[in-house]
N, C-alpha and C positions, 0 to 999 in steps of 0.2 A: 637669210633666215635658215633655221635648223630645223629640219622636224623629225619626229619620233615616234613611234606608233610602239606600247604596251600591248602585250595579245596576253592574254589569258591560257589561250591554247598552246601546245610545245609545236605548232607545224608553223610553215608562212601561208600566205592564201592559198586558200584550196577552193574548190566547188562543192558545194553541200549538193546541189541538184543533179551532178552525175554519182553519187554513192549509189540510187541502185544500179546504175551499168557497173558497179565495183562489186556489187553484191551477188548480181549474177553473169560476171564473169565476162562480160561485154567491156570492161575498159579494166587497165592494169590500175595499180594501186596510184603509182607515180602518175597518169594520166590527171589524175586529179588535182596536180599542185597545180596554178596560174601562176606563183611567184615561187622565185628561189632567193636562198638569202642571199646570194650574190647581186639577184636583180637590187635590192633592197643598197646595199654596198654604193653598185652601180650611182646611185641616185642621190649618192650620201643622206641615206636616211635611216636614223636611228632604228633598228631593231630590237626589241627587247622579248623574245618569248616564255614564254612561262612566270609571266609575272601579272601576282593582281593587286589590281588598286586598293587599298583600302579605305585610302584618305585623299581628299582636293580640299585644300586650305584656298578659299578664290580671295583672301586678304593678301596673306603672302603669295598668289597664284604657283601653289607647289601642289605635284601630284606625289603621293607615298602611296609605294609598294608595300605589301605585308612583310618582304624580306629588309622592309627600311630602307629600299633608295629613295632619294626625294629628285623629281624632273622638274624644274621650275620651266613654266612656259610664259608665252606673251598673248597667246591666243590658244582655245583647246577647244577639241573637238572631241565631246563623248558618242561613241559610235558600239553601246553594249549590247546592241541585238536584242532576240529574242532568249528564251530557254522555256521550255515545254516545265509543265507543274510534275513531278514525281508521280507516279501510280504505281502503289506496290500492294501486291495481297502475298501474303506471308506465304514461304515455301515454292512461289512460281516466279518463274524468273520471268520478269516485264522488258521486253527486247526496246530500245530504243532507236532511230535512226538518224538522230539529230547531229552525230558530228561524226569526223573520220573516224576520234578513239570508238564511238558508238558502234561503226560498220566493223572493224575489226573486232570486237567484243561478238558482235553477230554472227561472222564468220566464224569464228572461234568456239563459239557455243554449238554453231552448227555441224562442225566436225564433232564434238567430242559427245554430244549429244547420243544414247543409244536407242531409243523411239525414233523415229523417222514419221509423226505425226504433228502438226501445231495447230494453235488455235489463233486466231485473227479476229480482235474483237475492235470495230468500229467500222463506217462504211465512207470514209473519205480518197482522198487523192493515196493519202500515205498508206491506206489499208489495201489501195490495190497492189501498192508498188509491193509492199511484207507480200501480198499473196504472190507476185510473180518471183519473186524473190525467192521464197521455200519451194515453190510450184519448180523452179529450172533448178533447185540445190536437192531437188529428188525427195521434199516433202510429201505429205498427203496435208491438204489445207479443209481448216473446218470455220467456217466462219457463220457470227454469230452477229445479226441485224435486228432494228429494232422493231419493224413492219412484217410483212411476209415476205419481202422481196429486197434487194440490193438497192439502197438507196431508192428505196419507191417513194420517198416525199420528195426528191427532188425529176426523176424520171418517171413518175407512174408509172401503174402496173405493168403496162406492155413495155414501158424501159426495164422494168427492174424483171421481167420476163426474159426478155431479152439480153441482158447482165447475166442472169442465170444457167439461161442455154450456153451462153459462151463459158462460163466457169463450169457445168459438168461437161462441156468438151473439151474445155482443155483441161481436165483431172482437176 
Protein backbone atom coordinates (compact mmCIF):
# COMPACT_ATOMS: atom_id res chain seq x y z
CA UNK A 1 0.00 0.00 0.00
CA UNK A 2 0.89 3.73 -0.69
CA UNK A 3 0.10 6.47 1.58
CA UNK A 4 0.01 10.23 1.33
CA UNK A 5 -0.75 12.73 3.72
CA UNK A 6 -2.10 16.63 2.18
CA UNK A 7 -1.14 19.31 4.91
CA UNK A 8 -2.43 22.38 4.48
CA UNK A 9 0.46 24.03 6.12
CA UNK A 10 4.05 24.72 4.07
CA UNK A 11 6.09 22.91 7.11
CA UNK A 12 6.18 18.86 8.09
CA UNK A 13 5.20 18.07 11.65
CA UNK A 14 6.00 20.38 14.12
CA UNK A 15 4.91 20.68 17.85
CA UNK A 16 2.13 23.33 18.41
CA UNK A 17 2.96 22.81 22.39
CA UNK A 18 6.70 24.01 22.42
CA UNK A 19 5.90 27.51 20.44
CA UNK A 20 5.94 29.34 23.56
CA UNK A 21 9.47 27.87 24.47
CA UNK A 22 9.93 29.52 20.56
CA UNK A 23 8.41 32.60 21.90
CA UNK A 24 10.45 33.25 24.58
CA UNK A 25 13.38 32.15 23.46
CA UNK A 26 13.93 28.66 25.38
CA UNK A 27 13.84 26.50 22.20
CA UNK A 28 15.23 27.52 18.56
CA UNK A 29 13.01 27.62 15.77
CA UNK A 30 14.17 24.26 14.21
CA UNK A 31 13.69 22.63 17.67
CA UNK A 32 10.10 22.40 16.79
CA UNK A 33 10.05 20.26 13.52
CA UNK A 34 9.28 16.16 14.79
CA UNK A 35 9.49 15.42 11.09
CA UNK A 36 11.69 16.23 8.12
CA UNK A 37 10.70 15.67 4.62
CA UNK A 38 13.41 13.28 4.39
CA UNK A 39 11.83 11.32 7.30
CA UNK A 40 8.73 11.31 5.19
CA UNK A 41 10.96 9.99 1.77
CA UNK A 42 12.52 7.67 4.28
CA UNK A 43 9.05 5.74 4.71
CA UNK A 44 8.01 6.26 1.15
CA UNK A 45 5.30 8.29 2.05
CA UNK A 46 3.72 10.76 -0.08
CA UNK A 47 4.16 14.20 0.99
CA UNK A 48 2.28 16.85 -0.25
CA UNK A 49 2.49 20.47 1.49
CA UNK A 50 0.74 23.43 0.80
CA UNK A 51 -2.12 21.87 -0.61
CA UNK A 52 -5.99 22.13 0.40
CA UNK A 53 -8.49 19.86 -0.15
CA UNK A 54 -11.29 21.14 -1.56
CA UNK A 55 -13.14 18.21 -2.86
CA UNK A 56 -13.63 14.04 -1.69
CA UNK A 57 -15.81 12.38 -4.24
CA UNK A 58 -16.19 9.07 -1.77
CA UNK A 59 -18.08 7.47 -5.19
CA UNK A 60 -15.02 7.74 -7.27
CA UNK A 61 -12.94 7.84 -3.79
CA UNK A 62 -10.81 10.84 -5.27
CA UNK A 63 -9.53 13.60 -3.04
CA UNK A 64 -9.08 17.21 -5.10
CA UNK A 65 -6.85 19.82 -4.31
CA UNK A 66 -7.78 23.55 -5.00
CA UNK A 67 -4.70 23.61 -7.40
CA UNK A 68 -6.60 20.40 -9.21
CA UNK A 69 -4.52 17.36 -8.24
CA UNK A 70 -6.80 14.49 -7.79
CA UNK A 71 -5.38 11.42 -5.04
CA UNK A 72 -7.41 8.51 -5.55
CA UNK A 73 -7.24 6.43 -2.29
CA UNK A 74 -8.60 3.04 -1.12
CA UNK A 75 -9.02 4.02 2.48
CA UNK A 76 -8.71 7.80 3.88
CA UNK A 77 -8.19 9.32 6.88
CA UNK A 78 -9.51 12.88 7.48
CA UNK A 79 -7.39 14.25 10.31
CA UNK A 80 -8.37 18.44 10.05
CA UNK A 81 -7.81 19.44 13.53
CA UNK A 82 -8.96 22.15 15.11
CA UNK A 83 -8.74 26.19 14.15
CA UNK A 84 -9.66 28.84 16.59
CA UNK A 85 -13.01 31.21 15.44
CA UNK A 86 -11.34 34.80 14.05
CA UNK A 87 -11.55 37.71 16.66
CA UNK A 88 -10.93 41.02 15.15
CA UNK A 89 -11.88 44.54 16.41
CA UNK A 90 -10.86 46.97 13.67
CA UNK A 91 -7.44 48.86 13.97
CA UNK A 92 -5.86 46.28 16.93
CA UNK A 93 -3.91 43.77 15.77
CA UNK A 94 -5.49 40.31 17.55
CA UNK A 95 -2.05 38.13 18.23
CA UNK A 96 -2.67 34.36 17.50
CA UNK A 97 -0.78 31.36 18.73
CA UNK A 98 -2.14 28.62 16.88
CA UNK A 99 0.56 27.69 14.35
CA UNK A 100 4.34 28.10 13.62
CA UNK A 101 3.25 30.99 10.71
CA UNK A 102 1.09 32.36 13.89
CA UNK A 103 4.47 32.36 16.45
CA UNK A 104 6.57 34.08 13.68
CA UNK A 105 3.86 36.70 12.82
CA UNK A 106 4.28 37.22 16.91
CA UNK A 107 7.72 37.52 16.88
CA UNK A 108 7.65 39.77 14.13
CA UNK A 109 5.14 42.17 15.33
CA UNK A 110 7.16 42.16 18.59
CA UNK A 111 10.27 43.47 17.23
CA UNK A 112 8.77 46.07 15.08
CA UNK A 113 6.25 47.03 17.33
CA UNK A 114 7.21 50.75 18.97
CA UNK A 115 5.04 50.77 22.71
CA UNK A 116 6.43 48.09 24.64
CA UNK A 117 2.96 47.79 26.42
CA UNK A 118 0.08 44.79 25.61
CA UNK A 119 -2.98 43.76 26.60
CA UNK A 120 -4.00 40.06 27.27
CA UNK A 121 -7.54 39.67 27.27
CA UNK A 122 -8.91 36.09 28.60
CA UNK A 123 -7.81 34.07 31.78
CA UNK A 124 -7.00 30.42 30.30
CA UNK A 125 -3.89 28.20 29.73
CA UNK A 126 -3.10 30.23 26.38
CA UNK A 127 -3.55 33.64 28.28
CA UNK A 128 -0.81 32.65 30.77
CA UNK A 129 1.58 31.37 28.10
CA UNK A 130 0.91 35.41 25.86
CA UNK A 131 1.61 36.79 29.34
CA UNK A 132 4.95 35.10 29.88
CA UNK A 133 5.67 35.30 26.47
CA UNK A 134 5.61 39.50 26.38
CA UNK A 135 6.63 39.42 30.22
CA UNK A 136 10.60 37.64 29.03
CA UNK A 137 10.33 39.76 25.27
CA UNK A 138 10.51 42.97 27.83
CA UNK A 139 6.62 43.72 27.51
CA UNK A 140 4.66 45.46 30.45
CA UNK A 141 1.45 43.11 30.53
CA UNK A 142 -2.20 44.52 31.32
CA UNK A 143 -4.58 41.84 31.64
CA UNK A 144 -8.18 42.25 31.67
CA UNK A 145 -10.45 39.20 33.69
CA UNK A 146 -13.90 38.78 34.18
CA UNK A 147 -14.27 38.54 38.22
CA UNK A 148 -11.97 40.46 40.47
CA UNK A 149 -9.28 38.14 40.45
CA UNK A 150 -7.35 35.73 37.76
CA UNK A 151 -9.45 33.06 37.09
CA UNK A 152 -11.34 33.20 40.34
CA UNK A 153 -14.26 30.81 39.16
CA UNK A 154 -12.05 28.28 38.74
CA UNK A 155 -9.47 28.95 41.75
CA UNK A 156 -11.34 31.13 44.15
CA UNK A 157 -10.57 34.13 45.69
CA UNK A 158 -7.34 33.04 47.71
CA UNK A 159 -6.24 31.23 44.17
CA UNK A 160 -7.00 34.10 42.12
CA UNK A 161 -5.07 36.20 45.07
CA UNK A 162 -2.56 34.11 44.82
CA UNK A 163 -2.33 34.34 40.74
CA UNK A 164 -2.12 38.01 41.43
CA UNK A 165 0.72 38.22 43.91
CA UNK A 166 2.82 36.12 41.63
CA UNK A 167 1.92 38.38 38.36
CA UNK A 168 2.78 41.75 40.25
CA UNK A 169 5.98 39.93 41.15
CA UNK A 170 6.85 39.01 38.40
CA UNK A 171 6.14 42.55 36.56
Amino acid sequence: ASISIIEAEPYPLYSRVMIPGYLTHKKKRDALFLRTISNYTAKKIGFYLSKVVSKIDYQKREVYTETGEVFPYKKLLIASGGRPKPFIISNIPILRMHTLDDADNILAKMKSVSGREVFVAGEGFIALEFIEIFLKNGFTVHISVKEAYFNEKKFGKTGGRILEEGFLKNG
